[in-house]
C-alpha positions in Angstrom: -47.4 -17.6 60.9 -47.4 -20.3 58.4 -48.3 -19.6 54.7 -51.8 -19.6 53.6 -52.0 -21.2 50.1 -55.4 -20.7 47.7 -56.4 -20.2 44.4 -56.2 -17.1 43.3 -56.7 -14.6 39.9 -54.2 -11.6 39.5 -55.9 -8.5 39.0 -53.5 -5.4 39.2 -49.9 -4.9 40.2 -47.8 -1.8 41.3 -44.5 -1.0 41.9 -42.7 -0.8 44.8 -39.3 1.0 45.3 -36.4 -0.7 42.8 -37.9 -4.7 42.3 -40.7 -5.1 44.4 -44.3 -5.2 43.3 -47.7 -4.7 45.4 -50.1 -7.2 44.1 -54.0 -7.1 44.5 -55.2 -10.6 44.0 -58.7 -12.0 44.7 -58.5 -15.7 46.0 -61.2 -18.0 46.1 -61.7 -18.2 50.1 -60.6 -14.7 51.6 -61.7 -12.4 48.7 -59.7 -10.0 47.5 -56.0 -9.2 49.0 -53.0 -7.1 48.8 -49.5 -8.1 49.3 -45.9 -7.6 48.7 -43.7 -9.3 45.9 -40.0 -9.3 46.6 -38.5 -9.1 44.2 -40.3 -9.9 41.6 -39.2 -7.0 39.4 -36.0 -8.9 38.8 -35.0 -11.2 35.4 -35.1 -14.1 37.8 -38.2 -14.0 39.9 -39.3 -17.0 41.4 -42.7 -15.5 40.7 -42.0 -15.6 37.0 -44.9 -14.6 34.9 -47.5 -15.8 37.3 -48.4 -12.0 38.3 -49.5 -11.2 34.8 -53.5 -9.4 35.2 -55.8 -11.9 35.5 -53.5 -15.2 35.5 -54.8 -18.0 37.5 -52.4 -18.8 40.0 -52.2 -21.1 43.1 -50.5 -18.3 45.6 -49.3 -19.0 48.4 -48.9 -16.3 50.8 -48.4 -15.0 55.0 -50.6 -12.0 56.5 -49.3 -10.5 60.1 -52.1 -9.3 62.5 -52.2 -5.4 62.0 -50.8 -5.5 58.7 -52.6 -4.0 55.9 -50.0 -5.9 53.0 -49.5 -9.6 53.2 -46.4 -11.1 52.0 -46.4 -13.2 48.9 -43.9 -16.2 48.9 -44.8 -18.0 46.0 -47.2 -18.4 43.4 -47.5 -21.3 40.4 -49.0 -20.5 37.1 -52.0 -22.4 37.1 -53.5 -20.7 34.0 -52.4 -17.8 32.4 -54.1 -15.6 29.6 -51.5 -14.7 27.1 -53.0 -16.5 24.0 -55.4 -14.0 23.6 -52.5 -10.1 23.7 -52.4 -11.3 20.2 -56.5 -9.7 19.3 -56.3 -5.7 20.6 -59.7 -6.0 21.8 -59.1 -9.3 23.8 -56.6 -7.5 25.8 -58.1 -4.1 26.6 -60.8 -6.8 27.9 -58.5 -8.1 30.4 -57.8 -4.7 31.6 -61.2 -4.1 31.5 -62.4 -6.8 33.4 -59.3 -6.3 36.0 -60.4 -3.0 36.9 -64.4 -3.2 37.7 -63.1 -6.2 39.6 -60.6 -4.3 41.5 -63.0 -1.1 41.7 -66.1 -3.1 43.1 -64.7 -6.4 45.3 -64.4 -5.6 48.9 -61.6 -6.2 50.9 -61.4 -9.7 52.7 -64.5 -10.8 51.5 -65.0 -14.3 50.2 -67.4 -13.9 46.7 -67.6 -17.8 45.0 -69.9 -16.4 42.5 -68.1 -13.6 41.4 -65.2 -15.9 41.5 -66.7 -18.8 38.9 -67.8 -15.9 37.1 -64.3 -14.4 35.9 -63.0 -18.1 35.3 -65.8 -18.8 33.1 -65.7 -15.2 30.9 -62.1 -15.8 30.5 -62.4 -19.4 29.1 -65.0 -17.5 26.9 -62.7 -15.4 25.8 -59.4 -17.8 25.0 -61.9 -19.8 23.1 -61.7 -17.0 19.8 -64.7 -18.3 18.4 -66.0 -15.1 16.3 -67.3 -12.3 19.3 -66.5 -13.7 21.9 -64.3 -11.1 23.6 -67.9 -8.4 23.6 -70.3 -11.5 24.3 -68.0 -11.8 27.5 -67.3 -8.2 27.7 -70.9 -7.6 27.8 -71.7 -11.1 29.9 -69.5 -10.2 32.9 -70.0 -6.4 32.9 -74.0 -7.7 33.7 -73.0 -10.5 36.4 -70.6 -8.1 37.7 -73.1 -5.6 38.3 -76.1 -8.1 39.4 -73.5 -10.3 42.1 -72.5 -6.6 43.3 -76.0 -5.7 44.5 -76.3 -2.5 41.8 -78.2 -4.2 39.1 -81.7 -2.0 39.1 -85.2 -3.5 38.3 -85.0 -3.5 34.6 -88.9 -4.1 34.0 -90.0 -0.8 35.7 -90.0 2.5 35.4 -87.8 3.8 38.7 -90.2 7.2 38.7 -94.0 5.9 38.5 -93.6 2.2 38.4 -95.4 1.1 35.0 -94.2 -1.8 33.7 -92.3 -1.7 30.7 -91.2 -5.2 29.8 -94.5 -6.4 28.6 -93.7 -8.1 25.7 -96.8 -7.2 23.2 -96.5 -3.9 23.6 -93.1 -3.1 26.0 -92.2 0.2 26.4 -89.4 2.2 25.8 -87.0 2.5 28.3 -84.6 5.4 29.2 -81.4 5.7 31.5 -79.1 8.9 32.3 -75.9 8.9 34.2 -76.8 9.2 38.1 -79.9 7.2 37.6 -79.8 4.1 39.7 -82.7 2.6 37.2 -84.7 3.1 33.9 -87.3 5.6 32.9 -90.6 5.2 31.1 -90.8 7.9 28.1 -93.3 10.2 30.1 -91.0 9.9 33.0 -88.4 11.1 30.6 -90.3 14.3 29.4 -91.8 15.1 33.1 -88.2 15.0 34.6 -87.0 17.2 31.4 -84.2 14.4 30.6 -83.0 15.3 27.5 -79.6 13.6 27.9 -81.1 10.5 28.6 -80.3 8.2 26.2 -82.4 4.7 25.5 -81.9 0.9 26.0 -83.5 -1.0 23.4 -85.9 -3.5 23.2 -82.9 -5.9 21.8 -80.6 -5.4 24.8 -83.4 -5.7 27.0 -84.1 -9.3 25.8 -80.2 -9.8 25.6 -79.9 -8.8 29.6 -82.9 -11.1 30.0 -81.0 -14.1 28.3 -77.9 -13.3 30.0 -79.4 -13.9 33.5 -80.6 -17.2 32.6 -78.2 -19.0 30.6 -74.7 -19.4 30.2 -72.3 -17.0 28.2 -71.9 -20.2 25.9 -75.2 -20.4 25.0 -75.9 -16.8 24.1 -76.8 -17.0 20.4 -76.5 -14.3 18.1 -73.7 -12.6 16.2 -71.4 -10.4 18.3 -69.4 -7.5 17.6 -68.6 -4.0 18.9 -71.9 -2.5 18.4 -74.2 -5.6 20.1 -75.4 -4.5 23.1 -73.3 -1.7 23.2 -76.1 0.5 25.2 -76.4 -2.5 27.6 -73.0 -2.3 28.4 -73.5 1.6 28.9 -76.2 1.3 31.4 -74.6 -1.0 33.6 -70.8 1.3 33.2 -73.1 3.9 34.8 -74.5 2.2 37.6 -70.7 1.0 38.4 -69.4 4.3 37.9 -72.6 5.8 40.0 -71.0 3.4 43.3 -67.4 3.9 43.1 -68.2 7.7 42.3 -65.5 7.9 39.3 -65.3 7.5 35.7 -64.2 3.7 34.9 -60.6 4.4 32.8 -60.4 1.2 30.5 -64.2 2.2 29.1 -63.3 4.5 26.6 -60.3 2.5 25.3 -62.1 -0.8 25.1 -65.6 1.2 23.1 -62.5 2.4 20.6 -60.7 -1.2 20.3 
């Protein structure tokens, strides 16, 4: 069979026996993939550094009917991301961003959105205008979520249904791991929910802005602590569908 050759973004590599590598990639018209580097453990790979996570390559690449591994024969740097390794945070966020990609993508499934999505956080990101590694942690971990199908109605209580984005008098919202949704305060106290914990009005309005305009044109000033419940929440309702703890969390909260 002839090679297949698409766009593609690197998200995780593995090794395989002495200088082969197994490389999940998710290409712009068959979704994400999983094939076979020969070789490319060695000094002189032809794949050079084009299998770095989250590189933009232009990989070209054969699958066999009944095989679950296809076999890469080439790929060509197309855009890579190492002139951000040298900011701690801007890394982890790769790895970050590599693994809720690699946790939530189906197999084989062709996601345009999801795809312009990554490109765009990333060019975010290599910009290194003053926070934008958590206004694009924080940007993608939402359009991740909402592209997936797991973002919950964030203007409603999920146990009695009052409305709590009214914005004279809004009320306050609560979420607790297992939760697929918010809860108003008396919802809170009936269900005894004392390890709930509370998204604020501020990342309310934040999630708000983030589904309307581009990560660009999110104004404010960014840091670690912005929207850091946000970003909780949505963790959760990830963690909630793939039924296990994400592992580059904890590392990227401590960068």
């Amino acid at each position: 069979m002839p090679a297949r050759v698409s766009e593609a973004i690197v998200l995780q590599t593995y090794p395989l026996k002495e200088s082969d590598l197994i490389v999940s990639f998710f290409t712009r018209d068959s979704g994400k993939l999983r094939g076979v580097a020969k070789r490319a453990r060695r000094p002189k790979s032809l794949f050079g550094s084009g299998l770095e996570r989250l590189s933009q390559v232009r990989m070209a690449y054969f699958e066999r009917e009944n095989r679950d591994l296809a076999n890469l024969d080439s790929c060509d740097l197309l855009q890579s991301q190492f002139a951000v390794l040298s900011d701690y945070a801007a890394g982890v966020s790769l790895d970050y961003m590599a693994e809720i990609s690699e946790q939530i993508l189906p197999a084989h499934e062709p996601n345009e959105k999801y795809f312009r999505l990554l490109l765009t956080v990333l060019e975010h990101i290599r910009t290194g205008e003053p926070g934008a590694v958590w206004r694009g942690v924080t940007y993608f971990t939402l359009w991740a979520v909402k592209i997936s199908g797991l973002l919950p109605e964030m203007n409603a209580c999920l146990g009695c249904g009052a409305w709590l984005g009214d914005p004279e008098s809004p009320e306050r919202a609560y979420y607790r791991r297992g939760v697929n949704g918010l809860l108003c305060q008396d919802c809170k106290r009936l269900h005894q929910a004392r390890d709930a914990s509370e998204l604020s009005l501020g990342a309310r309005e934040i999630a708000r802005q983030m589904q309307h305009l581009p990560v660009s044109q999110i104004a404010g000033e960014w840091n670690r602590e912005t929207a850091a419940d946000l970003r909780r929440f949505l963790q959760q309702q990830i963690e909630s569908h793939i039924e296990r703890r994400l592992i580059t969390v904890p590392v990227l909260e401590a960068a």
